[in-house]
C-alpha positions in Angstrom: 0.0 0.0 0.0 1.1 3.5 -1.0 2.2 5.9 1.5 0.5 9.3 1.7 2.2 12.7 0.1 0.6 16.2 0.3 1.9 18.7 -2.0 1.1 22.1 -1.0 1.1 25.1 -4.0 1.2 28.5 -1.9 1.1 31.7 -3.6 3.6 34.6 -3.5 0.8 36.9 -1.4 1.4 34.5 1.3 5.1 32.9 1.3 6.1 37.0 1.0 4.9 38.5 4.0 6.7 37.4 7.5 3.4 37.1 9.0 1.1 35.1 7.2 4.3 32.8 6.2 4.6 32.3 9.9 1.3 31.0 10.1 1.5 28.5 6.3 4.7 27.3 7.7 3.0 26.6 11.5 0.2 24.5 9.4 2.4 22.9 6.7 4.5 21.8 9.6 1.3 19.8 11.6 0.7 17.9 8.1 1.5 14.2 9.0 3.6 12.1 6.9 5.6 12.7 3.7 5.0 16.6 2.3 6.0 18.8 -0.3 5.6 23.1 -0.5 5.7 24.5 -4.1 6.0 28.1 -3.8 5.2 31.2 -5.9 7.0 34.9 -5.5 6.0 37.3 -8.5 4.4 40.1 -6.2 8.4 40.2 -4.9 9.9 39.4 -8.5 7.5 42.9 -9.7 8.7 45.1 -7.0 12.1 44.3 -7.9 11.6 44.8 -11.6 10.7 48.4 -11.0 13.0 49.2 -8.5 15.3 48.1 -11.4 13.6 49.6 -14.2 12.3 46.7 -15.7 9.0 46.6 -16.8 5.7 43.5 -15.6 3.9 42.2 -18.3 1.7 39.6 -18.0 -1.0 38.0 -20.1 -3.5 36.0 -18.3 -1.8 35.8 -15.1 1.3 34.8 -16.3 4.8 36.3 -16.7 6.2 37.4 -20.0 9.8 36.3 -19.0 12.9 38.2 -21.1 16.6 38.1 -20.7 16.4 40.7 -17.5 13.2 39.5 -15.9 14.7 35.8 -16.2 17.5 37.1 -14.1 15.2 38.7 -11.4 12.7 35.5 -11.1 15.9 33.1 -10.4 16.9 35.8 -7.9 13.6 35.9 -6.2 12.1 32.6 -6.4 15.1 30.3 -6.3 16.9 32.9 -3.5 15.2 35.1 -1.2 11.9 33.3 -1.5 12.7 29.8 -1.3 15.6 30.3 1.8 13.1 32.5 3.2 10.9 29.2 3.6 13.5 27.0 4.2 15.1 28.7 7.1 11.3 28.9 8.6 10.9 25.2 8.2 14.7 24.7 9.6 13.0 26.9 12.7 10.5 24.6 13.1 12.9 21.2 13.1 11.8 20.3 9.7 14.5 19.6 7.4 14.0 21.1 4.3 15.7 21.8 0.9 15.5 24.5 -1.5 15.2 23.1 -5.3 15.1 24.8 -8.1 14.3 22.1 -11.2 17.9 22.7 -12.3 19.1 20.9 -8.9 19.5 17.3 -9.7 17.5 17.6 -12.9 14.3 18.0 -10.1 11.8 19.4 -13.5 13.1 19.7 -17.0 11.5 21.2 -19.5 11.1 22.8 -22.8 10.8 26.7 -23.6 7.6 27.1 -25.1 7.4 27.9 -28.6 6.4 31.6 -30.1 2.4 31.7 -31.2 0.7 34.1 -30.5 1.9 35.7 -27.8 6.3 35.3 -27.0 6.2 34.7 -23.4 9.8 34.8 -23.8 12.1 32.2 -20.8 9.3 30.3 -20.1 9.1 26.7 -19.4 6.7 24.2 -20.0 7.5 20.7 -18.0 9.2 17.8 -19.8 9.7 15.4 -16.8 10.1 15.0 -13.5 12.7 13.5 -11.2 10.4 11.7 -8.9 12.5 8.8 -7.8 15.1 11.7 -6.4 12.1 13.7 -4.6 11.1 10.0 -3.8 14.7 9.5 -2.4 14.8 13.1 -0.4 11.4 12.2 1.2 11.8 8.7 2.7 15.5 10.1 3.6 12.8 12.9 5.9 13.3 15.5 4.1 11.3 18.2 2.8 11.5 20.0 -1.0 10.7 23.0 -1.3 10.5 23.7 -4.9 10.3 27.0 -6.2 9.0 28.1 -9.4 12.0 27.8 -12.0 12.9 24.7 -14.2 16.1 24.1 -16.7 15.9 22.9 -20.4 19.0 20.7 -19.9 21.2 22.8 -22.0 22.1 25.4 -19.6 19.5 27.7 -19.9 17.2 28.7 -16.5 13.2 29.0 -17.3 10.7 30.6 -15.6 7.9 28.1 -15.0 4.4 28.5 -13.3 3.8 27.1 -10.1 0.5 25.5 -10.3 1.8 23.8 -12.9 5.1 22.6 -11.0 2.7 21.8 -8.3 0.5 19.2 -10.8 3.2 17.9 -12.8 5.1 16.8 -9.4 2.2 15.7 -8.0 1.3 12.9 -11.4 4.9 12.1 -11.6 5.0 11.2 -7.9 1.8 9.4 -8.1 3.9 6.3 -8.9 5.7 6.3 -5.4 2.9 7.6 -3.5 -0.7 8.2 -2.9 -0.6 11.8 -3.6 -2.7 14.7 -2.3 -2.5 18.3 -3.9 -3.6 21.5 -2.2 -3.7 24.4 -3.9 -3.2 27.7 -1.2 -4.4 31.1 -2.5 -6.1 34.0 -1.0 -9.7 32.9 -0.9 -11.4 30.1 1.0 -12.4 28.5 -2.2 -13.7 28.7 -5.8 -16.7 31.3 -4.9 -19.7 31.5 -6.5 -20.1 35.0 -5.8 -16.7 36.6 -5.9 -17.2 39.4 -3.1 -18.7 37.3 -0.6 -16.2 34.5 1.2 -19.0 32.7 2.5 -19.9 31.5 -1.0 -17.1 28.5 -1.7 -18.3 25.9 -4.1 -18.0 23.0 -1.9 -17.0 20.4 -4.8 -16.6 20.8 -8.3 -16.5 17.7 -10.9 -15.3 17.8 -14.5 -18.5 18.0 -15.6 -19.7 21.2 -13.7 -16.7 22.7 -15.2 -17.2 24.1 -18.4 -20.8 25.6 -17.0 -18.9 27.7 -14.6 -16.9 29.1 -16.8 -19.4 30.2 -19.0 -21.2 32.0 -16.8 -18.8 33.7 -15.4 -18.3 32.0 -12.0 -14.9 30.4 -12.9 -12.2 33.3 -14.6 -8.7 34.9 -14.8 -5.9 32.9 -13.6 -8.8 30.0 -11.6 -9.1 28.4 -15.1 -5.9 27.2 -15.5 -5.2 26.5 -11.9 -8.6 23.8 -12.5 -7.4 22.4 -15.7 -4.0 21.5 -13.8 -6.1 19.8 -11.5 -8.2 17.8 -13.1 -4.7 17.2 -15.8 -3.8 16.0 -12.2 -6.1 13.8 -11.2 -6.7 12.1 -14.7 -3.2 11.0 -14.2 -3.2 9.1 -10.7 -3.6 11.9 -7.9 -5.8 11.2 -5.2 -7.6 14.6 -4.8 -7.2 17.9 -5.4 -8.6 20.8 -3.1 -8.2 24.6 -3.7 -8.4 26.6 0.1 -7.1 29.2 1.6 -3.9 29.2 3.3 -5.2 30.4 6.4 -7.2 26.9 6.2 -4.7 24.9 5.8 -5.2 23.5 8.9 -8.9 22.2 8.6 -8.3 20.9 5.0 -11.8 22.7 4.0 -12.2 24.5 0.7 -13.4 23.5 -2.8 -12.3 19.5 -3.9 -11.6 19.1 -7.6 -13.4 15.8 -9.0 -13.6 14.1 -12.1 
């Protein structure tokens, strides 16, 4: 029988102020048995770009990446934002390592090709090295995988964290019977976006598409749901989108095919 793994995906809003990081890494900690924390960073990565002059775009939620916002993201995500974590966790006696998918070939993967839009240094995921995370866990240690993969030639990518989050979670699906939590702001998918009493208690493939058509589902939510249920059609357990803050009670909206 499979052993249990939760992988927590946190967002920048929360992993980038002291307090509410305090309080993920308080609740990450009280998870039992084998875990992961995928992290995100780009409110940090934007300041930095204009302190520096370089200019944010982004297209649906995600990061147009060139040559000098490249360079900021590894700064951010694979520095001050992952050792940021890991020294919380090493505060709380978990032992934890910082990965960026360039160490030990963690997450390859391939720049994506210009269409429509040139997002520039991003990175779409090849493969995972699960046996090594595999290795690092039953060795009790924690990854802590920050949002930035490698093409295997030498060149860094910036990659979205949802996305690390799924792909890690199928590849390690193999080893383990995986769990994947996505942490954001809000309790839940809402049905009414102003009022945080409205989470959608469960959500199946099939409920989907309606909910985006009318609205209810939008912005960046889409693709975070698509990862999921990309998750979960490839061996994941469950899938549940919550708030950080809720960490701790495991309550929110469950993803279902």
């Amino acid at each position: 029988m499979k052993q249990s793994l939760v992988i927590v995906k946190v967002g920048g809003a929360v992993v980038e102020q002291p307090d509410t990081l305090k309080k993920l890494l308080a609740d990450f900690v009280q998870i039992p048995g084998y875990k992961i924390l995928v992290h995100g960073g780009g409110r940090s990565a934007t300041a930095l770009c204009s302190k520096l002059g370089i200019e944010s775009r982004m297209v649906d939620g995600r990061r147009i990446t060139d040559a000098e916002t490249l360079k900021v993201v590894t700064m951010v995500y694979g520095g001050l934002v992952n050792k940021n974590i890991v020294a919380g966790l090493q505060a709380s006696a978990v032992n934890a390592i910082g990965l960026t998918g360039a160490d030990s070939d963690v997450i390859r993967a391939a720049k994506r090709p210009v269409g429509d839009i040139d997002y520039g240094y991003v990175g779409d995921v090849v493969s995972v090295n699960a046996a090594f995370l595999a290795s690092l866990l039953e060795s009790g240690t924690v990854p802590v995988l920050a949002p930035l993969t490698h093409d295997g030639q030498g060149q860094m990518l910036n990659t979205n964290a949802d996305t690390i989050a799924a792909e890690t979670a199928k590849a390690l699906s193999a080893f383990f019977k995986v769990s994947l939590v996505y942490c954001f702001e809000k309790p839940g998918v809402l049905l009414k976006p102003d009022d945080d009493s409205s989470v959608i208690p469960y959500i199946s493939y099939y409920d989907f598409p309606r909910l985006v058509d009318d609205g209810t589902i939008s912005g960046g939510m889409i693709p975070k749901i698509q990862n999921a249920f990309n998750a979960l059609n490839a061996g994941v357990s469950s899938v549940l989108i919550t708030s950080a803050s809720a960490l701790d009670k495991f309550e929110g909206t469950t993803i279902a095919l």
